[in-house]
Structure formats: structure tokens, C-alpha cells
VOVO-863802 format. One record per atom (N, C-alpha, C): residue in three letters; x negated, y, z. Coordinates in steps of 0.2 Angstrom, whole numbers, padded with zeros to 4 digits, always signed. Layout:
// VOVO-863802
ALAXYZ...
***
This chain:
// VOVO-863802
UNK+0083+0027+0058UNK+0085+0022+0062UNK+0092+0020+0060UNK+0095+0024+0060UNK+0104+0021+0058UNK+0102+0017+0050UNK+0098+0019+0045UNK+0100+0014+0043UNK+0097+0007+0043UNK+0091+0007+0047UNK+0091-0001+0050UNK+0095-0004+0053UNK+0098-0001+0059UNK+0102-0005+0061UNK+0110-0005+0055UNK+0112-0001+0052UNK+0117-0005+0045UNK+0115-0009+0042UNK+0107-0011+0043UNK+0104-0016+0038UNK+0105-0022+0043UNK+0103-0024+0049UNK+0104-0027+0054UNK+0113-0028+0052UNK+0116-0026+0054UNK+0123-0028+0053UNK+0125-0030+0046UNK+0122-0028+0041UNK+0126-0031+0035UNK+0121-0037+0035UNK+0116-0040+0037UNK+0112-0047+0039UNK+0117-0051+0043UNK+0119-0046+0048UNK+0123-0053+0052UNK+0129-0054+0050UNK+0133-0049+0045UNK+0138-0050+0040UNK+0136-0057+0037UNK+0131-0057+0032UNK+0131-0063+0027UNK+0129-0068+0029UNK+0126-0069+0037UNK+0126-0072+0042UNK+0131-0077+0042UNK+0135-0074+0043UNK+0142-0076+0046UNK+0145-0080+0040UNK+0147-0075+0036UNK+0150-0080+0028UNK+0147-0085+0027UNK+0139-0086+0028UNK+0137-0093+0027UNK+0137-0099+0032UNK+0136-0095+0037UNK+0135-0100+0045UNK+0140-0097+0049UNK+0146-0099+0049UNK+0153-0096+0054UNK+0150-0097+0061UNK+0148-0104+0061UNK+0145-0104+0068UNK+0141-0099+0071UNK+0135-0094+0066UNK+0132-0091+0068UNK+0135-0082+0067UNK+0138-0082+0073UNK+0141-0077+0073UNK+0139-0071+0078UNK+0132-0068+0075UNK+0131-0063+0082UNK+0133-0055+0080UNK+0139-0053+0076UNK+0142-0047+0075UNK+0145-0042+0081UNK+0147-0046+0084UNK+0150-0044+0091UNK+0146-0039+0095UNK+0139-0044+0096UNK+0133-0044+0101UNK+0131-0037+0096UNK+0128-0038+0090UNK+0125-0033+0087UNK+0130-0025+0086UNK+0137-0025+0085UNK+0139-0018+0087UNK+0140-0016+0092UNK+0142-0020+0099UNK+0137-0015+0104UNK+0131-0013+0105UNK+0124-0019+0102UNK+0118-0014+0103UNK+0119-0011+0098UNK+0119-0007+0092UNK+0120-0003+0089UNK+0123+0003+0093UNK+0129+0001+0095UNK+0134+0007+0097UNK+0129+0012+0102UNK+0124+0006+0107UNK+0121+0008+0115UNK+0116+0012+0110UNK+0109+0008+0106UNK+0106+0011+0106UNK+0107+0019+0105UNK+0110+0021+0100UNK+0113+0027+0099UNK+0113+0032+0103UNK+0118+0029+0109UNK+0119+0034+0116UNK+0113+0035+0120UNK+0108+0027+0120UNK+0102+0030+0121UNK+0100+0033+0120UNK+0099+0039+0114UNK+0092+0044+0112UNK+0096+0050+0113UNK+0101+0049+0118UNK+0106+0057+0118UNK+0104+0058+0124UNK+0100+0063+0126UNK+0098+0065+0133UNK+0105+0069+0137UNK+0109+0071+0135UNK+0113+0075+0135UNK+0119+0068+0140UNK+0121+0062+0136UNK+0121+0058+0137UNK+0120+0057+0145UNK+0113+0056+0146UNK+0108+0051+0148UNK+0109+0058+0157UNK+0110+0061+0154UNK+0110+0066+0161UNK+0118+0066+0164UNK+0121+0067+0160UNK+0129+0063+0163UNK+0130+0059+0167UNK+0125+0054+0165UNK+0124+0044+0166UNK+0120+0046+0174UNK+0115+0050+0174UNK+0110+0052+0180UNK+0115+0056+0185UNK+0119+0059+0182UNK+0121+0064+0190UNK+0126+0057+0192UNK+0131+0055+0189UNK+0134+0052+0190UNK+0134+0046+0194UNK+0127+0043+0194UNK+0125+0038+0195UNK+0124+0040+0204UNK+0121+0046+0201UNK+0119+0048+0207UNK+0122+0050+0214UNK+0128+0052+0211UNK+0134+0056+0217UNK+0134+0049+0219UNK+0137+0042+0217UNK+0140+0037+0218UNK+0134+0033+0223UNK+0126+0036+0222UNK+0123+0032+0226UNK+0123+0037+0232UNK+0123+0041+0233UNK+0122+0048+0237UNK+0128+0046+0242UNK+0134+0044+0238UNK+0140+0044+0243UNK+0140+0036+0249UNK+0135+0032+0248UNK+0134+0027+0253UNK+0127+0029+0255UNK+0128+0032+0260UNK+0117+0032+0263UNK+0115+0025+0267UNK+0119+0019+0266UNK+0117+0015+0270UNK+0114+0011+0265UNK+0113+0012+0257UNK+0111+0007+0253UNK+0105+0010+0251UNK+0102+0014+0253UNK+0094+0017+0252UNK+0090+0016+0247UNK+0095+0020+0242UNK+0090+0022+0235UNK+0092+0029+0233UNK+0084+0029+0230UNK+0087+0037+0226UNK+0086+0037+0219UNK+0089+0041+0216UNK+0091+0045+0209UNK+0089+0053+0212UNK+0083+0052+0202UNK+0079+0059+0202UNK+0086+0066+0201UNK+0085+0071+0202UNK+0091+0076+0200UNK+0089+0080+0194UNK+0094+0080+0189UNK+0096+0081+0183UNK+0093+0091+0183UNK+0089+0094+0182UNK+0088+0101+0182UNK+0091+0104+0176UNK+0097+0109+0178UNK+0099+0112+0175UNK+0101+0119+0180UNK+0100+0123+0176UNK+0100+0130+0177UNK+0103+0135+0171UNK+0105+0142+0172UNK+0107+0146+0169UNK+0101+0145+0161UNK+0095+0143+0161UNK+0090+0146+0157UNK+0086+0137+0155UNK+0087+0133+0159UNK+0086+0126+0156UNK+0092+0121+0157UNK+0094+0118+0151UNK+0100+0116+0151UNK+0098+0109+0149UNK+0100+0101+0150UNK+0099+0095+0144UNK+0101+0097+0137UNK+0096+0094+0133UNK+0098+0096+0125UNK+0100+0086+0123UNK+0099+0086+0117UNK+0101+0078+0115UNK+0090+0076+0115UNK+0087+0080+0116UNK+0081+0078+0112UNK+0077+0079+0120UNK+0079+0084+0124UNK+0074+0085+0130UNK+0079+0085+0137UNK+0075+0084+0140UNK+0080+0081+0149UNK+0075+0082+0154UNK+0075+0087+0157UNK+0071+0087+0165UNK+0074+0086+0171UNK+0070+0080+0174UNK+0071+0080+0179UNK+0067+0082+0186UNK+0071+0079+0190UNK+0066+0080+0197UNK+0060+0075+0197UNK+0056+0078+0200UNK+0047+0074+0199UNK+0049+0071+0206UNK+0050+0064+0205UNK+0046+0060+0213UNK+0039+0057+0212UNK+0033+0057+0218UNK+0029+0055+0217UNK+0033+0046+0218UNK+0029+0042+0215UNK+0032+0035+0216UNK+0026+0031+0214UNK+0028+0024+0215UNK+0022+0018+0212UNK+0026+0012+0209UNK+0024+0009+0206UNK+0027+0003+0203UNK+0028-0003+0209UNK+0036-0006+0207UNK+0037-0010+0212UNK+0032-0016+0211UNK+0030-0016+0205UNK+0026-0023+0203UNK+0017-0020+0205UNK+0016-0016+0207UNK+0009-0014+0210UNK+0007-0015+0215UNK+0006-0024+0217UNK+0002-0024+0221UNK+0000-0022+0228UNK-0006-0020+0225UNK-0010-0014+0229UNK-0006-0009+0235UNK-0005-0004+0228UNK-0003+0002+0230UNK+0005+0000+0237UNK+0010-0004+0234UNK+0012-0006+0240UNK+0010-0008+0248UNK+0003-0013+0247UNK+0002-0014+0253UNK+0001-0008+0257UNK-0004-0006+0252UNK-0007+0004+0255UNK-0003+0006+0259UNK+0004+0008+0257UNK+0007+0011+0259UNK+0013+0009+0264UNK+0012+0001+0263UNK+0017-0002+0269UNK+0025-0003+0268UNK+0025-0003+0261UNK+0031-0005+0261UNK+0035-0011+0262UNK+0040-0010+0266UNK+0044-0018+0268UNK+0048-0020+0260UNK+0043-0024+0258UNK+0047-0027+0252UNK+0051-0031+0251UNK+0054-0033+0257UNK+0059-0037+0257UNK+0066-0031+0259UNK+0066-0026+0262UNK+0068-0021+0265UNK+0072-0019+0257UNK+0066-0017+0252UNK+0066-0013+0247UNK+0071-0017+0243UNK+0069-0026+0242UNK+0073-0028+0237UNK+0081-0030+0238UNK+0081-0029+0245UNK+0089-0028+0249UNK+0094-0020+0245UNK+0087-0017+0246UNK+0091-0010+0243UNK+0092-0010+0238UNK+0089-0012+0233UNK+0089-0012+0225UNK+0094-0017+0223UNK+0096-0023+0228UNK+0100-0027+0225UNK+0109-0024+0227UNK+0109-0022+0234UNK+0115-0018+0235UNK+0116-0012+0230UNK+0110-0009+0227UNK+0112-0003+0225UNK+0117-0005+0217UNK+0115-0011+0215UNK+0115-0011+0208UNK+0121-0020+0209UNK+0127-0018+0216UNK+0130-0022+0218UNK+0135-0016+0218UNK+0132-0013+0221UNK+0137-0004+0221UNK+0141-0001+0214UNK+0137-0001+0210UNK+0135+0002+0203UNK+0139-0004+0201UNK+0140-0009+0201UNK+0143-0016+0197UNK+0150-0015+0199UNK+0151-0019+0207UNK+0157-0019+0207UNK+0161-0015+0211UNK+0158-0009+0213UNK+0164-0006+0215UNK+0164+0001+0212UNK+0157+0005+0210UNK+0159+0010+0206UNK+0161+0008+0198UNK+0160+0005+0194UNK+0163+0000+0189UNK+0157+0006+0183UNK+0151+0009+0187UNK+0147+0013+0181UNK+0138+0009+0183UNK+0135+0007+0181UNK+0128+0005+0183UNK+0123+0006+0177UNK+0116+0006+0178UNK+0111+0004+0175UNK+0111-0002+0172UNK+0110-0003+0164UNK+0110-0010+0160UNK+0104-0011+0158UNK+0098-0006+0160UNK+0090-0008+0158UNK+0089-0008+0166UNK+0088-0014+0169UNK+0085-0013+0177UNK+0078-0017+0173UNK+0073-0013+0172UNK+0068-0016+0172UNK+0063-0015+0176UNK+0056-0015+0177UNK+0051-0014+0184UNK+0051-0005+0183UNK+0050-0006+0176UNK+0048+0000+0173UNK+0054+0004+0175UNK+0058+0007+0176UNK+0065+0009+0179UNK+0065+0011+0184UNK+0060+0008+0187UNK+0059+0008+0197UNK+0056+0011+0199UNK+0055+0013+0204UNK+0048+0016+0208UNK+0049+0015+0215UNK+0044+0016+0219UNK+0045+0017+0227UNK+0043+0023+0226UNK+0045+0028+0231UNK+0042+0035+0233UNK+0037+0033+0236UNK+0031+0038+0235UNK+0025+0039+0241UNK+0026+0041+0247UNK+0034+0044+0248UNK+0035+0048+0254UNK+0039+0046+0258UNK+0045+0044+0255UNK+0053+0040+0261UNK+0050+0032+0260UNK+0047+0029+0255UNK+0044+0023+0254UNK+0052+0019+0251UNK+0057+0024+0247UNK+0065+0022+0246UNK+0063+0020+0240UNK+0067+0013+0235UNK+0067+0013+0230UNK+0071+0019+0226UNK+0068+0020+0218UNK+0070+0026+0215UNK+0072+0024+0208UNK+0079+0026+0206UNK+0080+0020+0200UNK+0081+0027+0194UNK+0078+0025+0190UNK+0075+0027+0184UNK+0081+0026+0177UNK+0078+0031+0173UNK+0082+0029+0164UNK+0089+0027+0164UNK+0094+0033+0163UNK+0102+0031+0166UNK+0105+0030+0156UNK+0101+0031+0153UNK+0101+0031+0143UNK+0106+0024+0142UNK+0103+0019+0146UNK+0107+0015+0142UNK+0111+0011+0149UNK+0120+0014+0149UNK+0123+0014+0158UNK+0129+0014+0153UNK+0134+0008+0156UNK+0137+0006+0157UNK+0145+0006+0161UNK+0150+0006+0157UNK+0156+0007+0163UNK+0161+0000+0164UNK+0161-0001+0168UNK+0167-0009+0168UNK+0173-0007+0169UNK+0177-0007+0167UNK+0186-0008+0171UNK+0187-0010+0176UNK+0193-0010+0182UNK+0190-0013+0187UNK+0194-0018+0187UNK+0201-0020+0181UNK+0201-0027+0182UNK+0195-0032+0179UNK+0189-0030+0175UNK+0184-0033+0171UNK+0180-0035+0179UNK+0179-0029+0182UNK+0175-0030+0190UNK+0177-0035+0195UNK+0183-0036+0194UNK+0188-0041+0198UNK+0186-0047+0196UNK+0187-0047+0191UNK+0188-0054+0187UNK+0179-0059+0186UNK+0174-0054+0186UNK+0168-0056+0187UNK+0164-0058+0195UNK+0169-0053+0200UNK+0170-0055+0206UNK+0173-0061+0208UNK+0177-0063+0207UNK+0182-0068+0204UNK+0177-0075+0203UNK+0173-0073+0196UNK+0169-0078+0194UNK+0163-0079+0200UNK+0160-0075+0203UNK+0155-0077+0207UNK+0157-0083+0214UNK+0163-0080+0217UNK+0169-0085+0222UNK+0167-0091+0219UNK+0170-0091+0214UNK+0172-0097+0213UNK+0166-0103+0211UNK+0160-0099+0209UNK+0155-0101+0206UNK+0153-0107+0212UNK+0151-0102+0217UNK+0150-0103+0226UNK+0154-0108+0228UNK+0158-0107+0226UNK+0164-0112+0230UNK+0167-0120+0225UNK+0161-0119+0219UNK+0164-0125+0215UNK+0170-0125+0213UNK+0175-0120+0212UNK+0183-0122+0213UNK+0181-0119+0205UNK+0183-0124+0200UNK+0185-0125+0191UNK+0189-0123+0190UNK+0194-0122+0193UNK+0201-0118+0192UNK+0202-0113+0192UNK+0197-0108+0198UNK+0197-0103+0198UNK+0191-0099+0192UNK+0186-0103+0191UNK+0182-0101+0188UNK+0183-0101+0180UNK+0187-0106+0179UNK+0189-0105+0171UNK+0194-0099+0171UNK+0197-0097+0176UNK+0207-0092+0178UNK+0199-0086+0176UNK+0194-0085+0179UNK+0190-0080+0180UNK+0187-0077+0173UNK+0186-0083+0168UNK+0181-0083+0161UNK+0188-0078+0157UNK+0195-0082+0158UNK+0199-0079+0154UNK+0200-0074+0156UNK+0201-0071+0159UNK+0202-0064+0162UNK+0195-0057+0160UNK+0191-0062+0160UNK+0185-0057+0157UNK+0186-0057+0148UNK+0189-0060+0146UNK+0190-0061+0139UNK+0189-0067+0136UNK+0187-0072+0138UNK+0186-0078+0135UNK+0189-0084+0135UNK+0196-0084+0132UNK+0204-0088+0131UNK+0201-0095+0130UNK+0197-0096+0125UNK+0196-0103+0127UNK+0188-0106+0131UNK+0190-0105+0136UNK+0184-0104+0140UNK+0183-0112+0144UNK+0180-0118+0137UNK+0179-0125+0140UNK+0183-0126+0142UNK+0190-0127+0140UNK+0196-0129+0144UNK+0195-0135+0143UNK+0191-0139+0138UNK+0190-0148+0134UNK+0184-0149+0139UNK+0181-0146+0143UNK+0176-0149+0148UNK+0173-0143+0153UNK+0179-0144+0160UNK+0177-0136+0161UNK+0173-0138+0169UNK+0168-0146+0167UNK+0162-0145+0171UNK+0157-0144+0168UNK+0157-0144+0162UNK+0152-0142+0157UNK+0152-0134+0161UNK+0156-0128+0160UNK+0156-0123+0161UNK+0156-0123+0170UNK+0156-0126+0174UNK+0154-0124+0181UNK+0147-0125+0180UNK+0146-0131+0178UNK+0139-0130+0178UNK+0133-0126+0176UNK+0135-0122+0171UNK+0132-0117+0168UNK+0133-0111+0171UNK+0138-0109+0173UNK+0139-0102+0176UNK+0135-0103+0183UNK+0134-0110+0187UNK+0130-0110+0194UNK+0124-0110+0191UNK+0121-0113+0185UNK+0113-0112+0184UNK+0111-0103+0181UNK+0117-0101+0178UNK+0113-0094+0176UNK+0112-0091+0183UNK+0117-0092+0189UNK+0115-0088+0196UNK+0110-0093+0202UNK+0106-0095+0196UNK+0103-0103+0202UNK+0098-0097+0207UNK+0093-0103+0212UNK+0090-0098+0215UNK+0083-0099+0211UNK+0079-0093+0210UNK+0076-0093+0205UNK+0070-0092+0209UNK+0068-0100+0209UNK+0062-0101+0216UNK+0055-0102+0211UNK+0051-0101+0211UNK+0045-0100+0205UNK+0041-0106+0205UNK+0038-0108+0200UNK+0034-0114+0200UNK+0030-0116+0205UNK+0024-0122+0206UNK+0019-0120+0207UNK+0015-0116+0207UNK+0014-0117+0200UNK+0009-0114+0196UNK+0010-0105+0199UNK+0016-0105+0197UNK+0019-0096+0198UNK+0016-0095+0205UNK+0018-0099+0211UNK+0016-0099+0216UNK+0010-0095+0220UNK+0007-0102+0217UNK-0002-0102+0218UNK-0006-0094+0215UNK-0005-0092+0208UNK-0005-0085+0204UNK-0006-0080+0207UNK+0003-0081+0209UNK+0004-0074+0215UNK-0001-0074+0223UNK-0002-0081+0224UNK-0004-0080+0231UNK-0010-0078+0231UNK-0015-0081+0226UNK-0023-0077+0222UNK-0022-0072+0222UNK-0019-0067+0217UNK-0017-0060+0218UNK-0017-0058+0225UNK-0010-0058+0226UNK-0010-0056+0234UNK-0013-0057+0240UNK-0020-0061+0238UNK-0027-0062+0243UNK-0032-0055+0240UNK-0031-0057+0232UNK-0035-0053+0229UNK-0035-0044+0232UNK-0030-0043+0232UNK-0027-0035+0234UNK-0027-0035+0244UNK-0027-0040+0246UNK-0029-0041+0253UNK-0035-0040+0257UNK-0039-0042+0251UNK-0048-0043+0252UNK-0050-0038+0248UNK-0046-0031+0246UNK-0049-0024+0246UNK-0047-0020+0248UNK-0040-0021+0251UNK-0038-0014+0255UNK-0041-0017+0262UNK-0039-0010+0267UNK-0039-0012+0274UNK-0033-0011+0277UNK-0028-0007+0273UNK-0021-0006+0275UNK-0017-0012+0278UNK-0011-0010+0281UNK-0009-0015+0286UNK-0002-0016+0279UNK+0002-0021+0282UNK+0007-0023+0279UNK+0008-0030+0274UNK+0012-0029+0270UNK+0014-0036+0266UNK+0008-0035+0261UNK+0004-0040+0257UNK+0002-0038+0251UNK+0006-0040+0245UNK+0011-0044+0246UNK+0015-0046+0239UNK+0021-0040+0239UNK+0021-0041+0230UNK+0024-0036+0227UNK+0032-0039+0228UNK+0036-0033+0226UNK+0042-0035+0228UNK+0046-0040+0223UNK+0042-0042+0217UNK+0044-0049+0216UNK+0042-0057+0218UNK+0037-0055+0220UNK+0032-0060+0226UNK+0037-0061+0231UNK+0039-0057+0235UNK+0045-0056+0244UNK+0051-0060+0238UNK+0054-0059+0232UNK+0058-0061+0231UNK+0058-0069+0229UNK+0052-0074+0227UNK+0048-0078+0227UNK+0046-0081+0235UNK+0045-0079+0239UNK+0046-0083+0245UNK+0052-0082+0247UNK+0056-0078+0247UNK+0063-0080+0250UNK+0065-0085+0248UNK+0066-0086+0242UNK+0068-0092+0240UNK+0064-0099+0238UNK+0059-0099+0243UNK+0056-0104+0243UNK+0058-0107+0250UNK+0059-0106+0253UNK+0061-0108+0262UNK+0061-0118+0261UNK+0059-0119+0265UNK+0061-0129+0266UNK+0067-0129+0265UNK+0069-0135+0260UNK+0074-0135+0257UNK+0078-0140+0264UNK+0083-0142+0263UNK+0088-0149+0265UNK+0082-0154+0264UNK+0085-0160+0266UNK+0082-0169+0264UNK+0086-0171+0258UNK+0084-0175+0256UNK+0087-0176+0249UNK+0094-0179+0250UNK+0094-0183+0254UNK+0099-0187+0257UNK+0107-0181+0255UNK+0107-0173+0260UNK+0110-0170+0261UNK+0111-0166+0255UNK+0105-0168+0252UNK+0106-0161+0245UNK+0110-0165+0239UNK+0110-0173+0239UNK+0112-0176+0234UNK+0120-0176+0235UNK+0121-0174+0242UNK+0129-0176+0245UNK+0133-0169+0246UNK+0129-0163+0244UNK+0134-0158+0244UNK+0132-0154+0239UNK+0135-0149+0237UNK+0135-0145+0232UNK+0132-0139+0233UNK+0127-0135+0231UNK+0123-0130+0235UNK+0130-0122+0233UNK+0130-0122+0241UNK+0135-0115+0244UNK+0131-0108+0241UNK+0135-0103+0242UNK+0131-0097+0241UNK+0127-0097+0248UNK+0121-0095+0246UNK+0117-0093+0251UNK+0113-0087+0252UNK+0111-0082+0257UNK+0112-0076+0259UNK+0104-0073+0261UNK+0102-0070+0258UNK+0094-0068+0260UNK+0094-0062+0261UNK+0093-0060+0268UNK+0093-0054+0272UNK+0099-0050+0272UNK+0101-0046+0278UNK+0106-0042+0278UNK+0105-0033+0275UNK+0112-0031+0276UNK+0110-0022+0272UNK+0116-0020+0280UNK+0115-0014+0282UNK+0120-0011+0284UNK+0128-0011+0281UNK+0128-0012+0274UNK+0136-0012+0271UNK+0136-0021+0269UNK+0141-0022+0264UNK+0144-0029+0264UNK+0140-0032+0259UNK+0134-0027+0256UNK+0132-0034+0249UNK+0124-0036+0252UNK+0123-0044+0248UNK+0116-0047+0251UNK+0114-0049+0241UNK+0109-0053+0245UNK+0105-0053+0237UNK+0109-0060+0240UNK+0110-0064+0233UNK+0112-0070+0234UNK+0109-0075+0230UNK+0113-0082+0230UNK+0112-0087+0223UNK+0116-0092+0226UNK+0120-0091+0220UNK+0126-0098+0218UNK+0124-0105+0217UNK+0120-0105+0212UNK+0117-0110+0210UNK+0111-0115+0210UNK+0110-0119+0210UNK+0103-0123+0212UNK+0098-0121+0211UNK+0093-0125+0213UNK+0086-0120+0210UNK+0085-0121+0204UNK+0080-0117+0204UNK+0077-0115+0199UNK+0073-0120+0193UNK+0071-0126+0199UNK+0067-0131+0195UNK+0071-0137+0193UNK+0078-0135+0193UNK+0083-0138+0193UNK+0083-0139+0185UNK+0086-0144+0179UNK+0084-0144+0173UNK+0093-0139+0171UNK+0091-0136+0163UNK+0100-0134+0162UNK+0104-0138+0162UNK+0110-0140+0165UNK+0114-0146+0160UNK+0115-0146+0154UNK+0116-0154+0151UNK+0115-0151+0143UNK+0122-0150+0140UNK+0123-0147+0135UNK+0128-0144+0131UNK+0129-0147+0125UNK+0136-0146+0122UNK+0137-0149+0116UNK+0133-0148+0111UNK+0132-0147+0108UNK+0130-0146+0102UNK+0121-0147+0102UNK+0107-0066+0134UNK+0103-0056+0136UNK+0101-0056+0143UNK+0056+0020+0165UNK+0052+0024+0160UNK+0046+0027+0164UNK+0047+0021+0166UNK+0045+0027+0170UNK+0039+0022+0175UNK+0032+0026+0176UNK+0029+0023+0181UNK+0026+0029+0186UNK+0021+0028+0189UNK+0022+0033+0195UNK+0017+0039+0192UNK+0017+0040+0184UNK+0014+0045+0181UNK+0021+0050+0179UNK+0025+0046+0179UNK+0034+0052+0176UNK+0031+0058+0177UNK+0034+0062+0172UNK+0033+0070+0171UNK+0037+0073+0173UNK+0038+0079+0175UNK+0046+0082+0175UNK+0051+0083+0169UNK+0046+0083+0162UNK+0051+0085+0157UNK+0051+0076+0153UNK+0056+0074+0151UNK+0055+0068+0147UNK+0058+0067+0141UNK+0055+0066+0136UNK+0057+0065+0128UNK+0056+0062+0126UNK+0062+0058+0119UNK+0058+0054+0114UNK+0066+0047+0117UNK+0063+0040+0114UNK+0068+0036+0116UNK+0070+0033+0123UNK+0073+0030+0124UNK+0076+0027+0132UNK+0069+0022+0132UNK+0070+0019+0139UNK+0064+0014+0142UNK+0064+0009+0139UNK+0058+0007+0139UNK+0058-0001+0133UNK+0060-0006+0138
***
């Protein structure tokens, strides 16, 4: 592996001397650097407890992290990691949700505060949040977050400064949001057209409201899994609950063409964070411009590379 990825870097090398504009060297010594840390379970149990104390120490954001077993006679190696077995199910299963009655809007609250936790204020998070990473317990019905291999640390003026960048996003304030770009590192951050740059930074957090087509799909599904179980509860999966919140009746057009879309707030937690969106929806076009392990079979013992 190491020397594909030297092969991968000396590509983006001659890349560059030919196409200055095409300059992805940056982007690829960090994946290079992560995957690496990825296949170090020794690593990855560091990443896990750690993750873990900092979820432990808020019980009002209700997720849990498996625990790292270690004992006098089983220790992490670089190659093997056992953790604690949760029985769980895929958030993307359907089924097994309704079964079980999970409140999946409840669920996507937790998972959105926990990995708001892990962002801005412990400055250490999970950088693979995929379905695969998750699970709901069959027992507390708590989200359960998975593969700490490839976990990240922010600084906390980095944390600030991308806090910074959301405000300003919300609030349309251009001055705040370019003060925001540069402070995360990026000096010339559109200062030649820096509504070019609000408008981008509002569409990467637009509200990501699904087609029709996506619509209609899920709603099939989620009759399909309704008209076989007899279980009581939601039938859609927690990206379906994510999918209607942000479908609600919009404004009149009148109102939408005359203001600017505000941060908007879906569901409350016990502590200060909500799922949010800055930016318009979804079916809104880009602005144009010049020119980024687990499912409910996990074992106790776990080997081999990070989650795909």
C-alpha cells in the first residue's frame, strides 16, 4: 500500500508541473497521512476511548461508543481491537426500525448534537460518519457510533473560526464570512467577489430537501415495510425523518424572493445544539463560478482496514 500511495503522489506531483491549476498535493498528503493511521488499531482504540469519555461526559446528547476491552491478558495490537458487542440495526433498515419503534427524529437529533459535540467543542470527532458507522441499539433504541480509525483533531481557534463561518453564513454578513475563511487558512478568500463566496458557503449548508422522485421512492418503501410488519411506530428510516423535516410548506413566493433564508431550527436536544440549515434548498441550482464498519452483525474482535 505505501507504495501506491507514493505512486498516487508523485501523479499529483507531475500533475502540478504540467497543470499548476491542478493542484490536488495538499488534499492527497493528508489522505495519505489518515489512511495510514487508519490500519493502526492501536490508534483507533485511543480515538474510541477518547471519543468516548467526551460522549459519556454530556448524557443529555444520547449516543453511545462501544468500549475498547483491554485487560492484563488482551491488549489493542496495530492489527487486532476488541470491542464491546452492542446488539444494533442499521439506521438505514427500514424494517427493523419500525419493529422496534424507534423515534427517528429523536435519533437524528442525537446524532446531529453528538457529532456538533465532537466538532466544536471537544475539537476531536469522527471524519467517516457514514450509515455504516451507526447503529441503533436493540435495547436503549440510543444511537451507537462506530470506526474511530479515521478521527480527527481541530484547534480551537480552527473550531471558532468555522463557528464564526456558520453565524455569518445564517446572518449573510460577507464581512464576517470572508474575516471567517481567512482565519481558517484561506488569505485570499474571494476578496475580488466575496458574493460569489456567500453564496457558496450558504448552498454547501442548503437544506437538503429531496426530489420528487426521491420523495415518492421513499414513500413506496416506507408503505412497503408498513404493509409487513404490524409494529406500531414511524416506518421511515432516519434518513426519510431527515427528508420530511425538511420538506415542511414552504413561504409564498412573494416572501421568499424578498428575504434571505435565516438559519432554520429542526427539533430541540436538552443542550444548545439543533440539526440546522443556513442555506436555501436543496432544488435550488449552484451559483455559477468562474472558471469531500459496522452493521448489526459487528463481532467483538475486529480486523483488517478502517470502514469503507
Amino acid at each position: 500500500m505505501a507504495q501506491d500511495l507514493d505512486n498516487i503522489v508523485y501523479l499529483a506531483e507531475s500533475m502540478y508541473e504540467q497543470e499548476p491549476k491542478f493542484d490536488f498535493r495538499g488534499i492527497l498528503r493528508e489522505w495519505c497521512n489518515e489512511t495510514q493511521k487508519e490500519l493502526d488499531f492501536v490508534h483507533e482504540a485511543q480515538n474510541t476511548e477518547a471519543v468516548r469519555a467526551n460522549m459519556q461526559a454530556d448524557k443529555s446528547i444520547g449516543v453511545d461508543v462501544p468500549r475498547v476491552i483491554a485487560t492484563n491478558q488482551i491488549v489493542p495490537t496495530r492489527r487486532v481491537l476488541m470491542l464491546e458487542f452492542i446488539d444494533g440495526v442499521k439506521p438505514t433498515d427500514l424494517e427493523a426500525l419500525h419493529q422496534l419503534g424507534v423515534d427517528n427524529a429523536a435519533a437524528l437529533d442525537s446524532i446531529s448534537a453528538a457529532f456538533a459535540q465532537q466538532i466544536f467543542v471537544d475539537g476531536l470527532f469522527n471524519a467517516d460518519p457514514h450509515p455504516g458507522n451507526i447503529l441503533i441499539d436493540r435495547r436503549t433504541l440510543r444511537p451507537v457510533l462506530l470506526d474511530f480509525g479515521l478521527t480527527k483533531e481541530i484547534p480551537r481557534q480552527l473550531r471558532l473560526a468555522f463557528a464564526k463561518l456558520l453565524v455569518a453564513a445564517a446572518d449573510s454578513d460577507i464581512t464576517g464570512l470572508l474575516s471567517a475563511l481567512r482565519e481558517m487558512g484561506l488569505e485570499d478568500a474571494s476578496l475580488s467577489n466575496p458574493e460569489e463566496a456567500m453564496d457558496s458557503v450558504r448552498y454547501m449548508f442548503r437544506d437538503a430537501k429531496p426530489t420528487q422522485e426521491q420523495r415518492l421512492r421513499g414513500a413506496s418503501t416506507a408503505s412497503s415495510a408498513s404493509d409487513t410488519s404490524p409494529a406500531r411506530g414511524s416506518s421511515e428510516g432516519l434518513g426519510a425523518a431527515a427528508s420530511s423535516a425538511s420538506s415542511a410548506p414552504s413561504a409564498s413566493p412573494a416572501s421568499s424572493a424578498s428575504s434571505t433564508p435565516k438559519l432554520r431550527k429542526r427539533g430541540s436536544l436538552k443542550n444548545t445544539f439543533r440539526s440546522t440549515s443556513v442555506g436555501p434548498p436543496a432544488d435550488e441550482q449552484l451559483p455559477p463560478t468562474r472558471s469531500r464498519r459496522s452493521s448489526s452483525t459487528k463481532s467483538n474482535v475486529v480486523s483488517g482496514g478502517g470502514g469503507g
